[in-house]
N, C-alpha and C positions, 0 to 999 in steps of 0.2 A: 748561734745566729740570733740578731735582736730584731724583734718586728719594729718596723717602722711607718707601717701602714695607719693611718685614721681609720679605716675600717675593723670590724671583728675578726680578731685571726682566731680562725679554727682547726686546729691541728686535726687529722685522723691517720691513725696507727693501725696499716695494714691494708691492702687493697683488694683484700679478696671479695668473697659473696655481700658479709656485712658492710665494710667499709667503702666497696664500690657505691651499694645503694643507698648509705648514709652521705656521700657525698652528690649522688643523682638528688636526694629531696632537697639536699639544703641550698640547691641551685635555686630552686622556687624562694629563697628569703626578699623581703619585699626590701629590705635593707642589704648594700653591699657590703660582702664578707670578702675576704683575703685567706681562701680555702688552700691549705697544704695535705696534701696525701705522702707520708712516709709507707714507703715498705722495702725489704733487702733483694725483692725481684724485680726485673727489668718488665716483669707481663703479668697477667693475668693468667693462672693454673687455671683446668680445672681438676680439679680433687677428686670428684666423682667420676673421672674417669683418670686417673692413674692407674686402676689395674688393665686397662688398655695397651696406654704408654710402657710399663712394663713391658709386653710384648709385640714392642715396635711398631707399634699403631701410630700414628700421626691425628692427632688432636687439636681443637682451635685453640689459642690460644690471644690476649689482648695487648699491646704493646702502649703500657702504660701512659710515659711521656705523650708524646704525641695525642694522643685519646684524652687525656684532662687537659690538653695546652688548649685544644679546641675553644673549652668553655672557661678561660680564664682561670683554672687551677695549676697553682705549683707542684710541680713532681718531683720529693727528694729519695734517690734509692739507697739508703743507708740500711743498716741493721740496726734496732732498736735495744738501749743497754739498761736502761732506765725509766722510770717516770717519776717527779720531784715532786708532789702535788703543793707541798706548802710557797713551794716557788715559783710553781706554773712552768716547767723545763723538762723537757723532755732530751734527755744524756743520749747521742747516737754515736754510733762506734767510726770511730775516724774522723769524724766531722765534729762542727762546733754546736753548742746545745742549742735547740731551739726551744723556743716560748711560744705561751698561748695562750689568748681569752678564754677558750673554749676548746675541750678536749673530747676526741671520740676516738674509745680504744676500741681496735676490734682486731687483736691481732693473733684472732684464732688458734686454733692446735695442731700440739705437734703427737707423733706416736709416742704411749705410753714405755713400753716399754718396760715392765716392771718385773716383769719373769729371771729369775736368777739365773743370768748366761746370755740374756738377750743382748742386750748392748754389743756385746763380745763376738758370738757366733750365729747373730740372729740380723734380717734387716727387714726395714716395714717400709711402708709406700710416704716419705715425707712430700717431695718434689719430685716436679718432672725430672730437673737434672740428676736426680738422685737413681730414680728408678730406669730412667735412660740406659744410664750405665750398666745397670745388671743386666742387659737386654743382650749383648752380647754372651755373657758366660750361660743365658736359660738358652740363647740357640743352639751354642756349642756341647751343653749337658742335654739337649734332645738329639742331638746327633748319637750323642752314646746311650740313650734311654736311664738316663739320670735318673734319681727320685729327688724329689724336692718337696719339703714340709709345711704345709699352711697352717698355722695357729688361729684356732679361736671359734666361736659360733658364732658370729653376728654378719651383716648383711658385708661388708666388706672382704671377710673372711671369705665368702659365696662368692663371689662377685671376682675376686683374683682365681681362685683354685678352676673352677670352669671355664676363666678368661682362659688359663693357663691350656686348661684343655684343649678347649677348641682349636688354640692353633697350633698346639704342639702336641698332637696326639702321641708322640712318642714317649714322654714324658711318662715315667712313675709317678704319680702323685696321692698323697694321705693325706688329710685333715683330720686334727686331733681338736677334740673338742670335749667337753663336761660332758654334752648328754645327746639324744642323737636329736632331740626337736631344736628346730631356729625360728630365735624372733620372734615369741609369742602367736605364729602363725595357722589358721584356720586346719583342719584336718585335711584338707582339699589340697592347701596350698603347700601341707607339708607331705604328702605321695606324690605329689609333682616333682618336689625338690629332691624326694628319693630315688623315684625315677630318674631324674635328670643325672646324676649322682653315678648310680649304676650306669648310666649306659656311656656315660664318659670312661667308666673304666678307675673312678675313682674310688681309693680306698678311704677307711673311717677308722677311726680309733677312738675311743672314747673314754676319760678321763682326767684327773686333775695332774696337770703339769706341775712336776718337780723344780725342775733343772732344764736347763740347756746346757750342753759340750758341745766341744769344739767338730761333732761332726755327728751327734745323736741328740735327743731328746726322751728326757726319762719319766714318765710317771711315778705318780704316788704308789699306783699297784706294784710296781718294782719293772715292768714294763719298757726296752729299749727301743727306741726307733732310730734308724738310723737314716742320715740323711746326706746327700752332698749340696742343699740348700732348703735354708729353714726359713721362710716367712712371719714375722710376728706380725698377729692382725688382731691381737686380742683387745685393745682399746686405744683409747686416747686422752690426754690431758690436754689442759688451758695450755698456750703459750708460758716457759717459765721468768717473762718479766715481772709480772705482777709482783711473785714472790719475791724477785730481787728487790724489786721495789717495794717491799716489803708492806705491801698493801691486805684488805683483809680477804681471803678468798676462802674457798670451799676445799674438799679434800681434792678436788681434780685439778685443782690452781686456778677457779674462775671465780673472779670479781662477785661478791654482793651488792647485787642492785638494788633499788626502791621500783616500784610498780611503775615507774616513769623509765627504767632500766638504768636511771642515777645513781650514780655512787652515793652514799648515805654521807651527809655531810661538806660534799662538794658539791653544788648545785651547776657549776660550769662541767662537769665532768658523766661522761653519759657513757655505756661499755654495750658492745652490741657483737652476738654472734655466739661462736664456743668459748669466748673470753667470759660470758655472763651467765652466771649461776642463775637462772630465769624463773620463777614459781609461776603457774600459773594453772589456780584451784588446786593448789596442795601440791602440787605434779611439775618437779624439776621439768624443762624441755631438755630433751636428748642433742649432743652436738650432729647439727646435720649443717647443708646448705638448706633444708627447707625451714629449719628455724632462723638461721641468720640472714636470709636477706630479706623476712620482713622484719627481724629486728633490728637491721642496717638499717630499713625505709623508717623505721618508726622514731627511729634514732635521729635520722639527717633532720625527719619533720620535727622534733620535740627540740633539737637546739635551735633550729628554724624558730617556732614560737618563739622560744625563752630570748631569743635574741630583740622579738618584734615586739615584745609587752605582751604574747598575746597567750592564751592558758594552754598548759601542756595537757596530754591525752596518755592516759595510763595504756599499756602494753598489752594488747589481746589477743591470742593467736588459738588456733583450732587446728586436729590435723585433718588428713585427706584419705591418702592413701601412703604406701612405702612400695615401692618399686626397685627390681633387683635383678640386675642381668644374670643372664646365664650363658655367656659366650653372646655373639653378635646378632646371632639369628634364633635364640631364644629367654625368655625372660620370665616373672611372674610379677604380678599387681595383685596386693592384698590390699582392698578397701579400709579402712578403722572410720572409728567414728573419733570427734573432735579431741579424746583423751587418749589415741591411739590406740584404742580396745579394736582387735579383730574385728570385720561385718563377714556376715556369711558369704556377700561377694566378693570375687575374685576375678580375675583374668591371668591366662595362660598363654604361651607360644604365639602365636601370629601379634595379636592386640597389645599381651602386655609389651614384646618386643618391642613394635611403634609409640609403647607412650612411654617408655623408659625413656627412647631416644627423643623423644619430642619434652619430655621435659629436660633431657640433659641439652639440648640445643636451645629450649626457651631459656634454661638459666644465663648463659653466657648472653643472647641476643636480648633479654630485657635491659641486662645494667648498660650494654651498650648501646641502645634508642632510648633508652632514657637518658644515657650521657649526651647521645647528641643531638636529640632533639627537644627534651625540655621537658619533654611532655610525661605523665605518671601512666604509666604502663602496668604494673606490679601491681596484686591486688592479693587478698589471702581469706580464706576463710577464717569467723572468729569460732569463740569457742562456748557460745552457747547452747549448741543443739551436741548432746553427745552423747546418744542412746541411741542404739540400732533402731527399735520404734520409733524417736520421733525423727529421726531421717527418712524413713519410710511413711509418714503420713504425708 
């Protein structure tokens, strides 16, 4: 596809957290752009809650087209196969290539997968339509009190295995993990999650994952678990374009950026989300939605500049807190400070529940009033205050 617009055409690859909000700022360009948003979904996921979707929950969800035609953006729903940089082309699978002044990759991650057996006899949370479907065979294995295996220690691994619970109390379930503490979390925060744990009725196992078979899971200790559905929740990588494209990434497949989150050596070329290997004060950022969509906002606003004449603004972010459901009607908030080190506060049951759910409803409702109304909504903590003390004076 040839642009044939006088305007800036600015591609962006992928419409989730970063790529929505990179195309929400660059609406603000004082010059007109000829904004394209690719991605291979007809909507707007949301990610942070697929362990929901999983268990037949019903989730908001954005229906792309429509929602960018609003504010004069094209919506092409392809699958992305390529990026050309020396040519400015972006290869889509079935379609014809598109070109671009201006490129914003942000076309997030997929599950890792890396456990030997996983691909084969293992499945993790990609997509809604993905996890959709398993939702039938978890109702019909809680009818027969199934066991089914969650992989991994981290906030996602949590966050499915108690979904699981809550509303399939029938269900056997274990989670195997390295070691019994999650998440770098405060002593508080980790007897709550013990608590929580036990009284679901959930089993633990602890050690380093061997292998996956086609109906067990074996440790290193020599240890069999056996299962009639195994969950892999133990990481995630970069989307694997980059690498086809044979561009230079990190060991997760994400982009190295410059302090502008520019590709080094392409100055039209800007990468935002879990596409971008992100430094900031020595300290990769972790793939979340709370990194990517100020790195989407920061992103739409720096090729915004570069486009006006006017000077770009290097990438600052700080965190806040990390938020982790525990089933519907229970949660926990672990405070950090800007480097994501634990605070001694916390929040538990009633509070964290409401702020899990109030930030998983602000993420979807900012990128969409800021798509339709124009206006900058989104705001984020930077990262200069990041010691428990000076938060507290």
């Amino acid at each position: 596809m040839k642009t044939t617009s006088s305007a800036p055409v600015v591609v962006i690859l992928g419409a989730s957290y970063a790529g929505l909000m990179a195309c929400a700022r660059l609406l603000h360009s004082q010059r007109a752009l000829r904004i394209i948003v690719v991605d291979g979904k007809s909507h707007f996921e949301q990610k942070i809650r697929l362990h929901e979707s999983l268990t037949g929950q019903r989730t908001a969800s954005l229906a792309l087209a429509p929602l960018l035609r609003r504010r004069g953006v094209e919506f092409i729903q392809a699958e992305v196969m390529a990026v050309e940089l020396a040519s400015q082309h972006i290869q889509l699978k079935d379609q014809p290539a598109l070109s671009y002044d201006y490129l914003v990759y942000a076309l997030g991650s997929v599950p890792h997968q890396q456990l030997s057996g996983s691909k084969q006899y293992a499945i993790s949370l990609h997509n809604y339509k993905q996890v959709s479907r398993l939702t039938p065979q978890i109702k019909a294995l809680a009818q027969q009190s199934g066991h089914i295996v969650v992989l991994g220690g981290g906030l996602t691994s949590l966050e499915t295995i108690t979904e699981l619970a809550a509303s399939f109390p029938q269900l056997k379930l274990t989670l195997v993990c390295r070691q019994p503490t999650f998440a770098n979390n405060t002593m508080a925060i980790q007897q709550h999650l013990d608590k929580t744990l036990n009284n679901y009725g959930i089993h633990r196992q602890y050690g380093q994952i061997q292998a996956i078979q086609a109906k067990a899971v074996l440790l290193h200790t020599g240890a069999k678990i056996d299962f009639n559905l195994c969950i892999d929740c133990t990481g995630m990588k970069a989307s694997p374009v980059a690498l086809t494209s044979q561009l230079a990434t990190d060991e997760l497949g994400r982009l190295l950026v410059d302090g502008y989150l520019r590709l080094p050596n392409h100055n039209n070329v800007f990468v935002a989300g879990d596409a971008a290997s992100t430094n900031i004060h020595g300290e990769i950022l972790r793939m979340s939605c709370a990194t990517a969509m100020p790195m989407g906002a920061h992103v739409g606003a720096n090729v915004a500049a570069l486009i006006n004449g006017q000077a770009l603004r290097e990438f600052d972010f700080g965190y806040f807190a990390r938020f982790t459901s525990l089933g519907r009607h229970n949660a926990v908030t672990q405070f950090v400070d800007r480097s994501d080190r634990p605070l001694t506060q916390s929040a538990t049951g009633y509070w964290a529940t409401h702020y899990k759910e109030w930030i998983c409803k602000m993420t979807i409702a900012i990128m969409k009033w800021e798509l339709l109304t124009g206006l900058k909504l989104y705001y984020w903590p930077s990262s200069q205050r990041t010691s428990e003390q000076e938060q507290l004076e």
